[in-house]
C-alpha angles and dihedrals in degrees: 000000000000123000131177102253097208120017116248087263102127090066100062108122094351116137131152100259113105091225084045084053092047087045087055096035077069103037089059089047101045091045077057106049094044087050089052106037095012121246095276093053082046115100118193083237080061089047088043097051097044081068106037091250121143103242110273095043090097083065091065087064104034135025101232129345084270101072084043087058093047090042084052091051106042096034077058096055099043086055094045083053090052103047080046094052083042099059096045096047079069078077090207121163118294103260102039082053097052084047093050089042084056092054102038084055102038082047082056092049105046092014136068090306104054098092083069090038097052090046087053090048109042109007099042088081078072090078129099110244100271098048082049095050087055092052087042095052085043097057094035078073107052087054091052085046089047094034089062086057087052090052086042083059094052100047087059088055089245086113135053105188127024087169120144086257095052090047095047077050107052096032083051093045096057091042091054087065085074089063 
């Protein structure tokens, strides 16, 4: 079976513009460093310093610490939905995919990738409503995407139940890992 060995998270907000770099240099740090002190014990200076800005550099990228903290979260999720698409346009059978779809998520939570993963988890509830609805509606995606390799699973016989309780389950069961 082949897995992906380190997320696609390296990626998130790199282009090869040196003001993009600098935009993505941020965003890394500041995932982080909410990841570390939490968004609310993060100043923009933290952020600053962790990439060698003056402090109100960030500023030139993003409008408050708030929209750092809602381009952190949505930027993570948008990698962690494209290690996952990655992994299932492999079109292997249904359970070495699940199994590769496991990894390739368990590798974002505690790999490269967790300090995006924590801020989606615990800091997003930071975010006004409608910053909450995107990440809802993001989210909501990844579990439909993951949600077809489970009925996928079922369809070989390698699953049971595929049912909303057993997604929220099994989903639940691999983000707790990051606790």
């Amino acid at each position: 079976m082949e897995v992906l060995s380190k997320p696609d998270s390296a990626s998130v907000a790199a282009t090869s513009a040196p003001d993009a770099n600098r935009r993505g240099d941020i965003i890394r740090a500041a995932g982080r460093l909410f990841h570390k002190k939490g968004y609310n014990g993060t100043t923009i200076r933290d952020i600053a310093d962790a990439v060698n800005m003056r402090s109100g550099s960030p500023f030139y990228h993003f409008k408050s610490k708030h929209e750092i903290l809602f381009t952190v979260t949505t930027e993570g999720i948008e990698v962690m939905l494209r290690n996952l698409e990655m992994v299932i346009a492999r079109q292997q059978p249904a359970r070495e995919c699940f199994e590769a779809c496991v990894i390739t998520h368990m590798n974002y939570l505690l790999g490269p990738g967790r300090d995006f993963a924590w801020v989606m988890l615990y800091e997003s509830r930071l975010l006004d409503p409608t910053e909450r609805a995107v990440v809802h509606c993001m989210s909501a995606r990844y579990e439909e995407v993951f949600s077809a390799v489970l009925d996928r699973l079922v369809a070989s016989g390698d699953l049971r139940d595929a049912s909303a309780i057993a997604r929220k389950l099994i989903l639940g069961a691999i983000n707790w890992s990051a606790q």
